[in-house]
N, C-alpha and C positions, 0 to 999 in steps of 0.2 A: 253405383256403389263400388262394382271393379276398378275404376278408375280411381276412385279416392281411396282405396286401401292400396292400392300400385303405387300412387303418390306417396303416401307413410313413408312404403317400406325404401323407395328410394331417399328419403331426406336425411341429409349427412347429420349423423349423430355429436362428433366432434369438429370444432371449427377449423380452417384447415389453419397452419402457423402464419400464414403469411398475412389472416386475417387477425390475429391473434392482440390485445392490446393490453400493454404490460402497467401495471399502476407501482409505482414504486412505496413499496410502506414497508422500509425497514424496520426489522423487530429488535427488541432490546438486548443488548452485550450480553455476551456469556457472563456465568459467575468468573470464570478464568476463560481463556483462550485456548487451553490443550491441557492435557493432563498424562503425566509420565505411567506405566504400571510394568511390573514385572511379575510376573508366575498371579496375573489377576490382581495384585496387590498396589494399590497406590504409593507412588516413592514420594519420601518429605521434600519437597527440593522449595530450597528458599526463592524470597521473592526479589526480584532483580529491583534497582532503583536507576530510575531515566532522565538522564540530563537533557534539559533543553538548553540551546543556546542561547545567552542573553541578549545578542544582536540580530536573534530572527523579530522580523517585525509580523503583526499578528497572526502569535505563535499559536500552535494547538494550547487546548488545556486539556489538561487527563484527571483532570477534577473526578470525572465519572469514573475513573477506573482505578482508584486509590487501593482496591480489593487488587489489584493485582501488580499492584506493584510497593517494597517497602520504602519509598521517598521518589521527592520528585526535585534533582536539583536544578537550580537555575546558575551555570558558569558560561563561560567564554570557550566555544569548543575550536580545534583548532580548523579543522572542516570539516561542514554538512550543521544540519540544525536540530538532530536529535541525535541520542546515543546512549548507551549502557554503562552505566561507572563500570571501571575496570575494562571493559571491552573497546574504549574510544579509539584504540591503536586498528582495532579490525571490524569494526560497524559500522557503519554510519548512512543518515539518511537525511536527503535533502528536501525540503518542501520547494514546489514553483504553484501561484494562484496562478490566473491565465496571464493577465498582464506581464507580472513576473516573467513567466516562462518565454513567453513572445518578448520581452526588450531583451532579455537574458541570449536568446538565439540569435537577437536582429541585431541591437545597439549594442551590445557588451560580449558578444557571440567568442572573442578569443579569450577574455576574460573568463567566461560560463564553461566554454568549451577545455580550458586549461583545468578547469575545477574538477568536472568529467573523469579527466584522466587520471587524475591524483584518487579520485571516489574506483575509479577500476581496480586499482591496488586493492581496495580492501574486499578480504574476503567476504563479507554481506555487506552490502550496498545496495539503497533501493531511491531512485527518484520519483516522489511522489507530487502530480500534478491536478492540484484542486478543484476541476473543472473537467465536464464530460468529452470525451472524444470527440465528437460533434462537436463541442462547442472548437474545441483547437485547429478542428478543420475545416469551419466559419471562417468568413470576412471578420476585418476587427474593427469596432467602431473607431480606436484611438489609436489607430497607427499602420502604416501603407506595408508593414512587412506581409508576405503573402504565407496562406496558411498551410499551401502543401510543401513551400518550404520549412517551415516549423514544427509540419508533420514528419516531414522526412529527417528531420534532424533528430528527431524522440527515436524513428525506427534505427536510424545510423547510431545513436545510440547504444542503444540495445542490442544491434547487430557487429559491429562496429567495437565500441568501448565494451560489450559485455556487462554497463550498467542497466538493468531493471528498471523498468518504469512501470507506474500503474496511474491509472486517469479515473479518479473518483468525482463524483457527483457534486457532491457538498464538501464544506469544511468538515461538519462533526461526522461525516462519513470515516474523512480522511484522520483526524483522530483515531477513533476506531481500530483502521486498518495500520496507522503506525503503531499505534501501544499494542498491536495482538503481535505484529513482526517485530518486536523489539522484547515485546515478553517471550516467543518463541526461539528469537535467535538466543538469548540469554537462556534459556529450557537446555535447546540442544548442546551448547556450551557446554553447560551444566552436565549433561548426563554424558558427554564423551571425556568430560574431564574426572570425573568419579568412576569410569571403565563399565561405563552401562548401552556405549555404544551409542549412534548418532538415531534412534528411534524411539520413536514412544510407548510402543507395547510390545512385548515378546515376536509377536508377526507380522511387525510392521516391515515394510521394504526398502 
């Protein structure tokens, strides 16, 4: 009976991380994406309208997030595939699916990489890449470019152009995470352009 209460008290309670197995079940969109307050109090601050670009091919839809934004237009932007009326001079954001991204580095690479440098100019810039990290640093079934080159060109990026990048999962992930940074950059506009400062609540940093 020693023995099996010795056993108990040795048996690990929580499982260690490395065991750990993550189930991915995203929950559903904020009512908004952030929300401004001063002395506790909610600021009115209007709702930004998000151009899509007419020559991205399949575009996001922000169908689902009509609450947070007042229009959704479709014109000809001059670069990148999303952006904020009135802000297109200083936003912008470009989608790459994986393929995209890989012929975009491999076959069109001065081309893609020219675009790059035009998107570092603006002050919010984010390249967003439709497919898990993993998957980018995979062999590719359709095409001999190699993936730690294509990895290394997202960090040269980053590192390099000072363009942002972020590697989501799915398409309606990536929705998501464009309309929340496109509602946000358009927020802090907003509240620095009304002299409310670049924050959201009295203590924020």
């Amino acid at each position: 009976m020693l023995s099996n209460a010795n056993s108990m008290r040795r048996r690990t309670l929580i499982t260690p991380p490395l065991k750990w197995r993550m189930t991915a079940l995203p929950v559903a969109h904020p009512a908004v994406p952030a929300i401004a307050e001063r002395g506790g109090t909610q600021l009115r601050t209007p709702k930004p309208v998000i151009v899509v670009d007419t020559r991205e091919q399949n575009p996001f839809s922000f169908e689902r997030f009509r609450g947070w934004f007042s229009g959704i237009e479709k014109r000809p932007l001059e670069i990148g595939d999303y952006a904020i009326a009135g802000l297109e001079d200083t936003c912008v954001v470009e989608r790459k699916d994986l393929n995209d991204l890989v012929r975009s580095f491999h076959v069109e690479r001065s081309v893609f990489v020219a675009r790059l440098r035009r998107m570092s100019a603006f002050p919010d810039r984010l390249l967003v890449v439709t497919a898990a990290l993993s998957q980018v640093k995979s062999r590719y079934e359709h095409s001999p470019a190699n993936p730690n080159q294509i990895t290394q060109s997202l960090v040269a990026t980053l590192a390099g152009l000072r363009v942002p990048f972020l590697c989501v999962d799915t398409h309606e992930l990536g929705e998501e995470i464009v309309a929340s940074y496109l509602y946000q950059v358009h927020l802090y506009h907003w509240l620095e352009a009304n002299g409310h400062g670049r924050r959201l609540a009295d203590d924020d940093l």
